[in-house]
C-alpha positions in Angstrom: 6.2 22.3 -36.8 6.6 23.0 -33.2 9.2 25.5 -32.9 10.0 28.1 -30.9 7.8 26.8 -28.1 10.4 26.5 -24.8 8.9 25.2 -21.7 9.4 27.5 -18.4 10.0 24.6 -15.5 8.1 25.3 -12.5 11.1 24.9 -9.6 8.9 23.2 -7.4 7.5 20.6 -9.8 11.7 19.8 -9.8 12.2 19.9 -6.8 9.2 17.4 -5.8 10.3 14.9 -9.2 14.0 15.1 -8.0 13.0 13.9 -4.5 11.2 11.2 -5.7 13.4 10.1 -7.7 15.7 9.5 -5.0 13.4 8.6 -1.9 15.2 5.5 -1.0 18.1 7.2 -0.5 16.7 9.8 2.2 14.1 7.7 3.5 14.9 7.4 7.2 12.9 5.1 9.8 10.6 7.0 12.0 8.0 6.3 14.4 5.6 7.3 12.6 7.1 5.2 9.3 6.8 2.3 11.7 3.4 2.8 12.7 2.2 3.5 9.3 4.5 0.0 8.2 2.3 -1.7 11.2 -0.9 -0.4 10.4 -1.0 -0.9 6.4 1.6 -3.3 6.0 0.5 -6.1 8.9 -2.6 -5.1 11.3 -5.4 -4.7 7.6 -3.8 -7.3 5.9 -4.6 -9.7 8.9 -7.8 -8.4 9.6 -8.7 -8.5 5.7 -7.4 -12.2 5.9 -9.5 -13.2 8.8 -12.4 -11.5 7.4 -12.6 -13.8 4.8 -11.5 -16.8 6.1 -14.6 -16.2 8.3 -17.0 -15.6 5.3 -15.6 -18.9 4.5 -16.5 -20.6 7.8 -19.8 -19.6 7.7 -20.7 -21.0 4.4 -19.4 -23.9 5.1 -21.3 -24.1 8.0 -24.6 -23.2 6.1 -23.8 -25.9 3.6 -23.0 -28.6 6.3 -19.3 -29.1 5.1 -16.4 -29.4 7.6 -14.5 -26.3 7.7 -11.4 -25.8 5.0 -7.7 -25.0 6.4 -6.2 -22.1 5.4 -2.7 -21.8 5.9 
């Protein structure tokens, strides 16, 4: 039914595929993998987590309850 319809691969479609494919392999620590491991890994987590635990604290403190632990 489908016959005779070859595909022309675009080299750097290939190219990008095969180094994804094998990213761990190459990846190398830089300072601005660090950074980017500091920023989006550790410093928004935190703040996310603070941000709520906030929220939190001040319904509590609206409702008159004693603040809940976290952690």
């Amino acid at each position: 039914m489908g016959g005779g319809m070859e595909t022309n691969k675009n080299r750097f479609i290939e190219e990008w595929s095969s180094a994804r494919e094998n990213l761990e392999y190459n990846f190398r620590w830089t300072r601005r993998n660090l950074a980017l491991v500091g920023i989006f890994g550790i410093a928004i987590p935190v703040l996310v987590y603070k941000g709520i635990v906030r929220e939190f604290h001040m319904q509590d403190e609206d409702a008159g309850r004693p603040y809940r632990k976290f952690l």
